[in-house]
N, C-alpha and C positions, 0 to 999 in steps of 0.2 A: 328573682323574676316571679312574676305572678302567677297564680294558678291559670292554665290555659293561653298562658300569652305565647306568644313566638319570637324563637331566638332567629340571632341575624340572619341563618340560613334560609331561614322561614320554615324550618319543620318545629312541632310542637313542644314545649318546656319538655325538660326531662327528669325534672326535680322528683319522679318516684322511680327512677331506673337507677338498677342494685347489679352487685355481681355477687352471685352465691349471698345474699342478704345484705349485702352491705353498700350503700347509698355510693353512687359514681356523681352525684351531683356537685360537688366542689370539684370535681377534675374538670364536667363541662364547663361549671361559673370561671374557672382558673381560664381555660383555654379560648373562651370567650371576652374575658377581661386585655388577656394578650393580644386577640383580633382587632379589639376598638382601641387598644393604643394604639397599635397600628396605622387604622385609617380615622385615627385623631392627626389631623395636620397641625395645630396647636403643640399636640405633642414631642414634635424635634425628632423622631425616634431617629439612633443612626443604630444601625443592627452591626452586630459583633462578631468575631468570630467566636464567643463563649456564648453569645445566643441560641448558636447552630448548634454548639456543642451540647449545650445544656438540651437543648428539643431531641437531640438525637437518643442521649439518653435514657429520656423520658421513654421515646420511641420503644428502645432496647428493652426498658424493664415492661410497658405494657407487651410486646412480644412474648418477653419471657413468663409473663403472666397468662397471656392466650392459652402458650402449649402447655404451662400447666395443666390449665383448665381442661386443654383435651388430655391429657394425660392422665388424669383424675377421670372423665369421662370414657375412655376407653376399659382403664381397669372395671369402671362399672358396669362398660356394654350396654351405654345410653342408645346406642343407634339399634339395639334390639327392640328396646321400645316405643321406638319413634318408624320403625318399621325399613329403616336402612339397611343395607346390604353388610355394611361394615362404617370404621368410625370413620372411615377417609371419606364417605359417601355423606355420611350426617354432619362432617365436617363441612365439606363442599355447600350442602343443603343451607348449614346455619350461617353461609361466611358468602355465600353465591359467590362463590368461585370454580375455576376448574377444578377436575378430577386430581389432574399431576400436582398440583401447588396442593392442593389439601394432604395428597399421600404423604409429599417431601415431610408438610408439618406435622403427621401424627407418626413418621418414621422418627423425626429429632426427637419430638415430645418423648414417646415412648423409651427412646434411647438416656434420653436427660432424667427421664422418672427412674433409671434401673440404680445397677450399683457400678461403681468405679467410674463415676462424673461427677461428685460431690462440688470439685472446687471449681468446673468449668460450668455447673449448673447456679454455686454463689455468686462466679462471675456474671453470669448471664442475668440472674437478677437483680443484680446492682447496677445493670446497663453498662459494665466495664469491658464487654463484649458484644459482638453482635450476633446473630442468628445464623449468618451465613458461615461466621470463625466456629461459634460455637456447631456446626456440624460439618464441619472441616475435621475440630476434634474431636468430634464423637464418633466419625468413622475413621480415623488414623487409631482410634485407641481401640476398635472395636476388630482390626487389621492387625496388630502389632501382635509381634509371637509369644504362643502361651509359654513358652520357655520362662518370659518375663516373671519375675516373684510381684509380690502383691505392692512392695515397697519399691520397686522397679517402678512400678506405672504410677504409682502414686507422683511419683519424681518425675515420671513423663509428663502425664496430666497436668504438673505443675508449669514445668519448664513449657507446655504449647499453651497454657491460660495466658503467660509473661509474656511469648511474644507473638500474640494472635494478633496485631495488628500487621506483622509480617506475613500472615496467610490466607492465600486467595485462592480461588478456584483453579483448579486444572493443575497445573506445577505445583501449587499451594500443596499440595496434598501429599506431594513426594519431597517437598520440604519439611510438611510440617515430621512423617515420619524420620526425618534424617535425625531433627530438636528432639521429636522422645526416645530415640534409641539412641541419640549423646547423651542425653541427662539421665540413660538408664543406664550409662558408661560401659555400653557394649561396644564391641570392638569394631574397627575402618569395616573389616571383611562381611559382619552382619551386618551391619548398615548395609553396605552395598549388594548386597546378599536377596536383603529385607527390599528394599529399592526398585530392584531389578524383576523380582516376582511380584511386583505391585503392577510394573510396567507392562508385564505379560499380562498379567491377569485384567488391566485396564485396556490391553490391545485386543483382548478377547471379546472384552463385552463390550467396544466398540464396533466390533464387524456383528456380532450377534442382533443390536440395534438397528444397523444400517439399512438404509430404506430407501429408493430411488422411486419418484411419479414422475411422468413426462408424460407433456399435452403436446401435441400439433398444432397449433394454429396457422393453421394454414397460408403463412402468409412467406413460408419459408424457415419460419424460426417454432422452437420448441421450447414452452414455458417448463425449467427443471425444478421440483422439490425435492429434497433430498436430507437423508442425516447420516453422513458419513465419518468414517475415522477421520484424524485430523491430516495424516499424512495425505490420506488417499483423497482428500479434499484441496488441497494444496496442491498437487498433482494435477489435479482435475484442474483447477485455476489456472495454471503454468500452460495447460491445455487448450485450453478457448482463452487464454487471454488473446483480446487485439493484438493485427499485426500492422505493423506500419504499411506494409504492401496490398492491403486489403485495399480491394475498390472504396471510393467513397457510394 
């Protein structure tokens, strides 16, 4: 593309934008190459499911490259010079995002720069994981009892990289501890041990968060915001759900 011309978006070439010195411009030409096949009708395209696969990856490993980046930036205390509070703020600042999405990502970042995440951080940048698996593991393994020997968690860490597609949020998290305290071949009783004190300590700092706003609107009805435990949320629902004998 020519100097000063504009790409399909209509924002300006980007042919001298680098990350850390090194030219990002074959990633835009690449990514703009796949646009105009796209909407080339010439072109037949019929999209695949190794299309999605292949983007998502891509996805995975730029991710994995951001929290690098902040990862690298934190250990420097970039946001000292830039006049931010902390990185999560300078994060927010350079990414115009909220506060909590920035924390999440310079809590993983920092968690993936330390030590004992070697193979879920090569996972992560190979895009053979996602961001969301990859801190599922980084707080199962950051949880798991120091009893564990070093060769212990190595064998955990591995056995949750293997089957991160099996781990999702909420339950995700008391599964994925059950995977590394089998493949750390501790016994039924720890596991359930391990488990059980996850479950406390996750009922704790659910009521500790919990948060109720109610407005009047005076028309009879009260608009509710709320962030409660999941029980006591389900309760609430069973509560004010419709009843068939309500007036219409």
């Amino acid at each position: 593309m020519p100097s000063g011309a504009v790409s399909r978006r209509g924002s300006p070439s980007r042919g001298s934008a680098a990350v850390v010195g090194v030219s990002t411009g074959v990633v835009h030409a690449l990514v703009d190459q796949v646009h105009a096949r796209l909407a080339d009708p010439a072109a037949s395209v019929v999209v695949g499911a190794a299309d999605i696969g292949e983007v998502e990856r891509i996805a995975r490993r730029v991710e994995a490259l951001r929290l690098a980046l902040v990862a690298r930036a934190d250990r420097q205390q970039v946001h000292r010079r830039t006049g931010h509070s902390s990185t999560s703020a300078w994060v927010a600042s350079a990414t115009r995002s909220g506060g909590a999405d920035a924390a999440r990502k310079v809590q993983l970042a920092t968690a993936l720069d330390g030590e004992g995440l070697a193979a879920t951080r090569a996972a992560f940048d190979a895009g053979d994981v996602s961001s969301r698996s990859a801190g599922i593991i980084a707080a199962t393994m950051d949880k798991l009892p120091e009893t564990l020997t070093d060769v212990e968690r190595v064998k955990s860490e591995t056995s949750l990289v293997q089957k991160a597609q099996q781990l999702n949020p909420g339950a995700g998290s008391l599964r994925a501890a059950k995977f590394a305290l089998a493949a750390a071949e501790r016994s039924a009783q720890e596991v359930a041990e391990h488990v059980e004190a996850q479950l406390v300590d996750q009922e704790c700092r659910a009521y500790r968060l919990a948060t109720v706003t109610m407005q009047d609107l005076g028309d009879g009805t009260t608009r509710l915001q709320a962030l409660l435990p999941t029980f006591t949320a389900r309760m609430l629902g069973q509560g004010v759900a419709v009843d068939d004998r309500a007036p219409a």
